[in-house]
C-alpha positions as MATLAB code, in Angstrom:
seq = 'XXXXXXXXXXXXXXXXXXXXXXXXXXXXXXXXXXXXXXXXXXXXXXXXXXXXXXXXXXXXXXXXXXXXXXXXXXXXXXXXXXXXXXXXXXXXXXXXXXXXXXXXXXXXXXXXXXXXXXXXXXXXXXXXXXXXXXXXXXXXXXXXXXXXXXXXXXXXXXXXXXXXXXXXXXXXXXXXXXXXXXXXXXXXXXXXXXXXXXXXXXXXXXXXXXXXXXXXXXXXXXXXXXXXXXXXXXXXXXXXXXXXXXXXXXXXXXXXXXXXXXXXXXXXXXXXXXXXXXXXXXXXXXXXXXXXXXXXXXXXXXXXXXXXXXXXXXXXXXXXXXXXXXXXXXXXXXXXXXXXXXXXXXXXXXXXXXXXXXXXXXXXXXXXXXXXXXXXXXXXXXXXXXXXXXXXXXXXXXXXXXXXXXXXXXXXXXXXXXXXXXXXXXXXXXXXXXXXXXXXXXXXXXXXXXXXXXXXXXXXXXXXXXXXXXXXXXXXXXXXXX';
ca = [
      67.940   94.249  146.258;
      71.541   95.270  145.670;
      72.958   97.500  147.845;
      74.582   99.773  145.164;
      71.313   99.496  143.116;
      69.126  102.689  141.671;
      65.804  101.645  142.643;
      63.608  103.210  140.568;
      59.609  104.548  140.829;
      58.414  104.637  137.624;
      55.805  106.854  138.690;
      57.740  108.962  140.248;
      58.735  111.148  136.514;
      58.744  114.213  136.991;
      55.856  115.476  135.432;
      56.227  119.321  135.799;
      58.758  121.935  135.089;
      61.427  122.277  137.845;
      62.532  125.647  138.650;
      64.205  127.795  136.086;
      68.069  127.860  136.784;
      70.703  130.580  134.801;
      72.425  126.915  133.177;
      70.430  123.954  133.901;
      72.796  121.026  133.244;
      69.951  118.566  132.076;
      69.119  120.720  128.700;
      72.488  120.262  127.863;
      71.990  117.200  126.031;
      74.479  114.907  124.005;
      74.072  116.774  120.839;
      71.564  119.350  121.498;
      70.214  121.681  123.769;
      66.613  120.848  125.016;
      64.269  121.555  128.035;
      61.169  123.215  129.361;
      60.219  125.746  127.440;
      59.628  129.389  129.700;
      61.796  127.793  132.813;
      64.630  125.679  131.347;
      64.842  127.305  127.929;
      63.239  131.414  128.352;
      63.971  134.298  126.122;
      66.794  135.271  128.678;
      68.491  131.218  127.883;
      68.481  132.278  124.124;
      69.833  135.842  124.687;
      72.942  134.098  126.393;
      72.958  131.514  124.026;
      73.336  133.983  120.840;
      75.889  135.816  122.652;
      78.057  132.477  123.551;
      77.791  130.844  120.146;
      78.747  133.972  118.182;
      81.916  134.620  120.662;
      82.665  130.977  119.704;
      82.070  130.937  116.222;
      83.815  134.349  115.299;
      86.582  133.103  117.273;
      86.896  130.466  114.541;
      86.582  132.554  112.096;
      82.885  133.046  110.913;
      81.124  136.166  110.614;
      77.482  134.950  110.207;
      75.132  132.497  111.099;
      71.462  131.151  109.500;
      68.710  130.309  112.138;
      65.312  128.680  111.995;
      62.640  127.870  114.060;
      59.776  125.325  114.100;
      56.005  126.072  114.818;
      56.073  125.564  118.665;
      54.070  128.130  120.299;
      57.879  129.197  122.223;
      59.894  129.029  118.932;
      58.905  132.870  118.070;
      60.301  134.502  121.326;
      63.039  132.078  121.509;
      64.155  132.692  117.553;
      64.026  136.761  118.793;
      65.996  136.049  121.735;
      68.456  133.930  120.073;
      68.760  136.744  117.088;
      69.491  139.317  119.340;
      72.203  137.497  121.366;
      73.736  136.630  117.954;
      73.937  140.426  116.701;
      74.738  141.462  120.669;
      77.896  138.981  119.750;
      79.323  141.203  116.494;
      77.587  138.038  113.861;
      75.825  138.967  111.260;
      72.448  136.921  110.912;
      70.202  135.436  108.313;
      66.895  134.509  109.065;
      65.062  131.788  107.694;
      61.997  132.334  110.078;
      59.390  129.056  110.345;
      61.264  126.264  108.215;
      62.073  122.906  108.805;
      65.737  121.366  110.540;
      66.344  119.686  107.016;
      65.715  123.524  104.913;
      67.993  124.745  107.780;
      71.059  122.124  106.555;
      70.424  122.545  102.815;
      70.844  126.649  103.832;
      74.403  126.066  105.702;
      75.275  122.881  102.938;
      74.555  125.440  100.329;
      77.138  127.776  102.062;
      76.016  130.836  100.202;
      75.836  133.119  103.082;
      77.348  131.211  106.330;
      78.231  127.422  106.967;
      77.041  127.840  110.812;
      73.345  127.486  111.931;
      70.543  127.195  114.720;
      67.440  125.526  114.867;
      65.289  126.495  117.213;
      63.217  123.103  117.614;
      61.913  120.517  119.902;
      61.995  117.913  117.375;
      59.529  114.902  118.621;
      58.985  116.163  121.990;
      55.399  117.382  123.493;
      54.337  120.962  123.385;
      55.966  122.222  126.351;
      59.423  121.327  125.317;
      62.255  123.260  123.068;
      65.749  123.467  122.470;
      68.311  124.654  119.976;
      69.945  121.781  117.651;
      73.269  123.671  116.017;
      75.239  122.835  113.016;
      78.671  123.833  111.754;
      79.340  122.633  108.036;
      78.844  118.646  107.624;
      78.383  118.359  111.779;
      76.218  119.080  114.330;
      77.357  120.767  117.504;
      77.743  118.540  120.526;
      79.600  116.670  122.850;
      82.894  118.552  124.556;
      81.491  121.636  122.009;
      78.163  121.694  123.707;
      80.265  121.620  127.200;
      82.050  124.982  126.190;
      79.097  126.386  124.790;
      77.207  126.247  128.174;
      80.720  126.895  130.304;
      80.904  130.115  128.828;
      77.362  130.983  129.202;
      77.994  130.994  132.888;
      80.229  133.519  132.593;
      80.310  137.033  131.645;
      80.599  137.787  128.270;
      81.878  140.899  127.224;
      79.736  143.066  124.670;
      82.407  143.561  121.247;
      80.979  146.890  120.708;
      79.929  145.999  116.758;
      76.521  144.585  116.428;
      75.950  142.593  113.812;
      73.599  142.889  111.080;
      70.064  141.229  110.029;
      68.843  139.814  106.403;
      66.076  137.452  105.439;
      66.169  134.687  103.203;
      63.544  132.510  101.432;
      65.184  129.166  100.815;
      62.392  126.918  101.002;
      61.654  127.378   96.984;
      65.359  126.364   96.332;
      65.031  123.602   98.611;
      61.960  121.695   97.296;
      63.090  122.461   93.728;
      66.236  120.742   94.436;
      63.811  117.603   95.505;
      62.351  117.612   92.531;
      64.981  118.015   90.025;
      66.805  115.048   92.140;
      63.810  113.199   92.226;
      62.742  110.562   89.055;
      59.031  109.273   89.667;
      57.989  107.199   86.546;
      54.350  107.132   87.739;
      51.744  109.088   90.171;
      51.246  107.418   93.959;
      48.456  107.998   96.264;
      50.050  108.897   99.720;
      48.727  110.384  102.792;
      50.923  112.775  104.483;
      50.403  112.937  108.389;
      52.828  116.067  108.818;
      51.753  116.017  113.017;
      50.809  119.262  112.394;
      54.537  120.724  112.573;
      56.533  122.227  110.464;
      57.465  120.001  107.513;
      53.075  119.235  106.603;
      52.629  122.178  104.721;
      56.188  121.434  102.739;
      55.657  118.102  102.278;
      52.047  118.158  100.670;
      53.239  120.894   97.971;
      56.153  118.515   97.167;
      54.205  115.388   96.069;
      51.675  117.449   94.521;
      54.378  118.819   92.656;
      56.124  115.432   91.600;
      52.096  114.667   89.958;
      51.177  112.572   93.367;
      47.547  112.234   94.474;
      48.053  113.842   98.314;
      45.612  113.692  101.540;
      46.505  115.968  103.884;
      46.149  114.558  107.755;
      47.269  117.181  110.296;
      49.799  119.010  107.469;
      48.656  123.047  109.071;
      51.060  123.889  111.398;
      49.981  124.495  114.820;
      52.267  124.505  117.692;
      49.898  122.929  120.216;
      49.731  119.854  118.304;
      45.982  119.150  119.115;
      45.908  115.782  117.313;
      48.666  113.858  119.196;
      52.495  114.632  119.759;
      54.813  115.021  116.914;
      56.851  111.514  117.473;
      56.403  108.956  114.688;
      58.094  106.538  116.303;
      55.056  105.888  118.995;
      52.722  104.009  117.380;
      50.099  105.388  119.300;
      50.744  108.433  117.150;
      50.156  106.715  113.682;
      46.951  105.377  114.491;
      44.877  108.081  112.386;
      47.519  108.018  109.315;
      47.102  104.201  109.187;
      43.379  104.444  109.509;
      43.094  107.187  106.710;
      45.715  105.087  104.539;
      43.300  101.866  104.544;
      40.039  103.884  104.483;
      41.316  105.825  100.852;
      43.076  102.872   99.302;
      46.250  105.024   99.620;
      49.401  103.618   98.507;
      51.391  104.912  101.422;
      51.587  106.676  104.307;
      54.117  109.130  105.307;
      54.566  110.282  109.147;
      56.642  113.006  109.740;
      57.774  114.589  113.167;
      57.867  118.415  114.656;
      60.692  119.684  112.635;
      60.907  117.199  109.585;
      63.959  115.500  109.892;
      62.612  111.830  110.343;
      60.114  109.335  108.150;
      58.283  106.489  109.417;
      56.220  104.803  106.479;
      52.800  103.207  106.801;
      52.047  100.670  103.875;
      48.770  100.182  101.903;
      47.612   97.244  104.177;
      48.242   99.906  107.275;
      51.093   97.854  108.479;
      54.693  100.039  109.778;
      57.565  100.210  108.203;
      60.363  101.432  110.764;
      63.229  103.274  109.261;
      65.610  100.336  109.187;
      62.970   98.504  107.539;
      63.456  100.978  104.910;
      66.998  101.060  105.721;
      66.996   97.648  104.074;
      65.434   98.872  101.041;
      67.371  101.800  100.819;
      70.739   99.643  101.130;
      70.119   96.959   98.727;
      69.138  100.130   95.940;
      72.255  101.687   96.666;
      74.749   99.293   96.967;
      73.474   98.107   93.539;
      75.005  101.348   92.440;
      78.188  101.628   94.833;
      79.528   98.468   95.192;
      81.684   97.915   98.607;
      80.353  101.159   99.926;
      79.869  101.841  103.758;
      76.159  102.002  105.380;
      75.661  102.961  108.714;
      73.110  102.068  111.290;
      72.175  102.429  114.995;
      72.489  100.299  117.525;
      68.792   99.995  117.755;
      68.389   98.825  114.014;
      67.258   95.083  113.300;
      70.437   92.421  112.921;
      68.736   91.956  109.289;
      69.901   95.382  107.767;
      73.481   93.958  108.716;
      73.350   90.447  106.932;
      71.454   92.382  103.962;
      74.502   94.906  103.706;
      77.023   92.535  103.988;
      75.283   90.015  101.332;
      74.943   92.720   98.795;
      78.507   93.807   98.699;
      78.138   96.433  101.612;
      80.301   97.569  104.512;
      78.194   97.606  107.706;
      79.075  100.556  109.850;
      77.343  100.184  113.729;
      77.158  103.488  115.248;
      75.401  105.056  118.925;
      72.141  105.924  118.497;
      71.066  110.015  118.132;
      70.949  111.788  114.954;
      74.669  113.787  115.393;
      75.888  110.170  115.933;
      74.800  108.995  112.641;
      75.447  111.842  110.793;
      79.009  111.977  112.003;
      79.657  108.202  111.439;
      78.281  109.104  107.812;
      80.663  111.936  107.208;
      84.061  109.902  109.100;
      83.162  107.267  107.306;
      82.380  108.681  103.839;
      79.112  106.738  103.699;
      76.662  106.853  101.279;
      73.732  105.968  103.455;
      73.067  105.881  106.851;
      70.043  105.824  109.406;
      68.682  105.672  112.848;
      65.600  103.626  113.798;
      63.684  106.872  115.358;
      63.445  107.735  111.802;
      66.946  110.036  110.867;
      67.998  108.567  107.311;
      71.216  110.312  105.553;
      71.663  110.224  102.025;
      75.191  110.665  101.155;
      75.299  109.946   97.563;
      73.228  112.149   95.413;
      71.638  113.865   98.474;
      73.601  116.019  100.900;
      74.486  113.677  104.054;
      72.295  115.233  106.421;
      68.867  113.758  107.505;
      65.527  114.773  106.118;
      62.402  112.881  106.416;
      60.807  114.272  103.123;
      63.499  113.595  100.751;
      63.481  110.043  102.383;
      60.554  109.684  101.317;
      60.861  110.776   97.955;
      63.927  107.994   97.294;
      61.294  104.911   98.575;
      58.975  106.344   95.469;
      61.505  105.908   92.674;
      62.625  102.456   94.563;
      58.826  101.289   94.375;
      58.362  102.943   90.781;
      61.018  100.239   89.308;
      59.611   97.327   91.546;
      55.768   98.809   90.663;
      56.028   96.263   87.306;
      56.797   93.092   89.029;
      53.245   93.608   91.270;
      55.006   94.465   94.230;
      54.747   96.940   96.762;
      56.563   97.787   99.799;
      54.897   95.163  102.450;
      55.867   92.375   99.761;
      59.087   94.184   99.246;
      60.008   93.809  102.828;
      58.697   90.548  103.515;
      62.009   89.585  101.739;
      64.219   90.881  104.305;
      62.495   90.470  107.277;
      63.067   86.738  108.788;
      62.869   88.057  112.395;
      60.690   89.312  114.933;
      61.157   92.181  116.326;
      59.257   94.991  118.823;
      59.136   98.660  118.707;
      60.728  100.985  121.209;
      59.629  100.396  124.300;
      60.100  103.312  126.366;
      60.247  103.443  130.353;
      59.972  106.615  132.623;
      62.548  107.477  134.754;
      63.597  111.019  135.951;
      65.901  112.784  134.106;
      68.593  113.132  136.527;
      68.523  109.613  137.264;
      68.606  107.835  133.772;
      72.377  108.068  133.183;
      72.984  106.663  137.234;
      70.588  103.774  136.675;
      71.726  102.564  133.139;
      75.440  102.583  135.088;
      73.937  100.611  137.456;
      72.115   97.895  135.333;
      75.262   97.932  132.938;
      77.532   97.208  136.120;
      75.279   94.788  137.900;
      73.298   92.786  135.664;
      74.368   89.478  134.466;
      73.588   87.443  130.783;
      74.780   84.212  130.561;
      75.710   83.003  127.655;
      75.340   86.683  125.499;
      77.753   88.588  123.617;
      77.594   91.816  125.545;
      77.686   94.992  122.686;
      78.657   98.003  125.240;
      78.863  100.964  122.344;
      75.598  102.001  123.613;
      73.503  100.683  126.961;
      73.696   97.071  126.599;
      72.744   94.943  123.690;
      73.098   91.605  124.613;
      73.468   89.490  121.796;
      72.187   85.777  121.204;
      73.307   83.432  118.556;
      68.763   84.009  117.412;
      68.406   86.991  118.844;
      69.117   90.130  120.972;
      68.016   92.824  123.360;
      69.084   96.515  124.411;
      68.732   98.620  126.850;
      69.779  102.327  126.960;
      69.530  105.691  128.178;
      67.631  108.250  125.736;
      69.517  111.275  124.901;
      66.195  113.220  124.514;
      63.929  112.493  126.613;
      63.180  110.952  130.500;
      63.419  107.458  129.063;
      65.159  104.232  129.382;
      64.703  102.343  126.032;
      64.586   99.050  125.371;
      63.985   97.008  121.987;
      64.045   93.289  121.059;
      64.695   90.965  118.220;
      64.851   87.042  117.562;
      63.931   84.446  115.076;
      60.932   83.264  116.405;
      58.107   83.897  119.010;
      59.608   81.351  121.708;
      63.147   83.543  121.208;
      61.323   86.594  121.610;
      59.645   86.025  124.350;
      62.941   84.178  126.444;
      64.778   87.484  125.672;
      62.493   89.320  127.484;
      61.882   87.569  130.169;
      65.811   87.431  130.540;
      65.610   91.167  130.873;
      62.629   90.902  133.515;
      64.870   89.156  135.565;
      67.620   91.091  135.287;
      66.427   94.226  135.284;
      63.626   94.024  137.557;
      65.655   94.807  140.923;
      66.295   98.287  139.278;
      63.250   98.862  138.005;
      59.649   98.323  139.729;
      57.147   97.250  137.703;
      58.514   96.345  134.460;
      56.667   93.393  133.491;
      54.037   96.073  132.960;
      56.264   97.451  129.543;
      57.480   93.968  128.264;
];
């Protein structure tokens, strides 16, 4: 083994909560805030919180701020917490209460009241997580704003002396009536909705009922304990039940949403998954027809066949890091009119409002497969089109969250590909005239993440083994996840 080498138990994880601290530096994530709920993240974490962002944010000039929580069993006491330490600050305060992240954004987008606001959300994460995801206009709040957010937390920060003041507001009417009148189905789908029993289920089945589709609720009441299986579409153990309940009822689709409704994975009438930049490629081709020479923009971890399909229909192809604030940024710098991220995140930025949301998503793949309904096809035929490769889904491998970031140094200083075209933007994604693989550090959770792509099974397979070899003295036990 190399001396300078992070040799890694897998098993090792930690598995429970570590000690509370006043700042834990490991919830400060690159474009959110997450943790334990109760030790990382408590009531007293929010209270500080409030206080910091509205000393920030009246500083620039705002004088109010929306917030929202999800349906974690946490979110309540944190959303109080957080409230307070926002009227402690002198900001004035609208509440949204339960919602979803995307309601949130249409709230600030709509700018009515305030263009700042605060989620109060775990996302994908088990039950015992939460966190705070924080948006200012067309951008969420991370990176060296994230680092003064928590510096000043640490310190003292002097009550103003004027407490703000507290409304209400019920913009989840608005929202799905926006959906709608945006939305033109030309016939009725049967779908199954899988809403993972967070926050977006109850939303999402009223929707399609109300744009005259035939609905099956799977998991759609909200119940922060989330007794069926973990809010994460993007772990196919999680879609088992939606795919089983889409074959067993002849449904057209199936939609998977996660804990806080800002991501889509689809599941197609033969139970097969559609990953996001499956639809990516769907999404793309529809658009472009529209907007010649526009820019799309993708993650790292989307499949080298969304790029050739931009490019061949007239597109720009924009690569990007992978995380949600990442895309969305790239989107707004850019002035994209689509972009996406292969956890699930797809921006609209043409008739929608550039910010993800896993329900209007969905709603866009209807009126794509309403025009393509005529010609007999639906969206596994649709897809086979595109799809020349082979590719796997995330595969995810624990390692401790303080040592993710030191051992994807190490395997990015040390290991060797002969041959490859070395993409750094993110991890490593080695690149292969037939093929590629990446490997990176998740910004979420106590993961490394790797994915894989090539042209045919023999590719596949030499990839991987490639990335046994090489990654193997870093990481015991790995031929166990490829």
């Amino acid at each position: 083994m190399r001396k300078d080498a992070v040799k890694l138990q897998t098993a090792a994880v930690e598995t429970a909560a570590p000690k509370r601290s006043a700042v834990s530096d490991r919830v400060f994530r690159a474009y959110d805030i997450r943790g334990f709920a109760d030790s990382q993240i408590d009531s007293e974490f929010a209270l500080n919180l409030g206080r910091a962002l509205a000393n920030i944010w009246r500083e620039d000039g705002h004088s109010a701020a929306y917030i929202g929580r999800d349906c974690r069993l946490s979110s309540p006491a944190l959303a109080g917490a957080l409230k307070q330490g926002l009227l402690d600050g002198g900001l004035n305060v609208i509440d949204l209460e339960q919602v979803t992240t995307p309601v949130l954004n249409f709230a600030v987008h709509q700018g009515q009241q305030s263009d700042c606001g605060i989620m109060v959300t775990a996302s994908h994460n088990p039950r015992e997580y939460n966190g705070f995801k924080i948006v200012v206009r067309d951008q969420v709040f991370a990176g060296d704003r994230l680092q003064q957010l928590k510096a000043l937390m640490c310190t003292e920060i002097p009550f103003i002396g004027q407490r703000g003041s507290c409304s209400s507001a019920e913009i989840i009417p608005q929202y799905l009536q926006q959906i709608v009148t945006d939305c033109d189905l030309k016939r009725s789908f049967k779908i199954v909705i899988d809403g993972g029993n967070g926050a977006a289920g109850g939303m999402a089945t009223e929707l399609f009922q109300r744009l005259g589709c035939e609905v099956t609720a799977l998991y759609c009441e909200p119940d922060g304990a989330f007794p069926h299986h973990d809010p994460n579409p993007s772990d196919p153990a999680n879609l088992q039940s939606l795919i089983a309940a889409v074959k067993s009822s002849r449904a057209d689709l199936g939609f998977a949403l996660d804990g806080d409704g800002d991501r889509l994975v689809v599941i197609s009438a033969e139970g097969e998954i559609i990953w996001p930049d499956q639809l990516m490629m769907l999404f793309a081709e529809d658009i472009l027809g529209r907007r010649p020479g526009a820019k799309i923009v993708f993650d790292i971890k989307s499949s080298l066949c969304l790029q050739r399909l931009v490019g061949q229909h007239g597109g720009t192809p924009v690569l990007c890091k992978t995380g949600h604030a990442h895309v969305r940024k790239a989107v707004q710098d850019n002035r994209a009119v689509l972009g996406g991220e292969f956890s699930g995140h797809i921006f609209f930025n043409d008739r929608w409002h550039g910010f993800d949301d896993g329900l209007y998503a969905a709603t866009r793949l209807l009126e794509i497969l309403c025009g393509k309904s005529a010609e007999g096809q639906g969206i596994r035929q649709m897809i086979g089109q595109y799809q020349d490769t082979l590719s796997t889904p995330e595969i995810l491998i624990p390692v401790a969250e303080s040592e993710k970031f030191k051992l994807m140094d190490s395997l990015s200083a040390n290991c060797r590909f002969e041959g490859a075209e070395i993409n750094r933007l993110d991890g490593l994604r080695v690149e292969y005239p037939t093929g590629w693989g990446l490997v990176r550090a998740s910004n979420t959770s106590a993961y490394l993440t790797l994915r894989f792509e090539a042209e045919n099974d023999p590719e596949l397979l030499r990839i991987k083994q490639l990335f046994n070899q090489q990654l193997s003295p870093f990481i015991e036990h790995l031929e166990q996840y490829l």
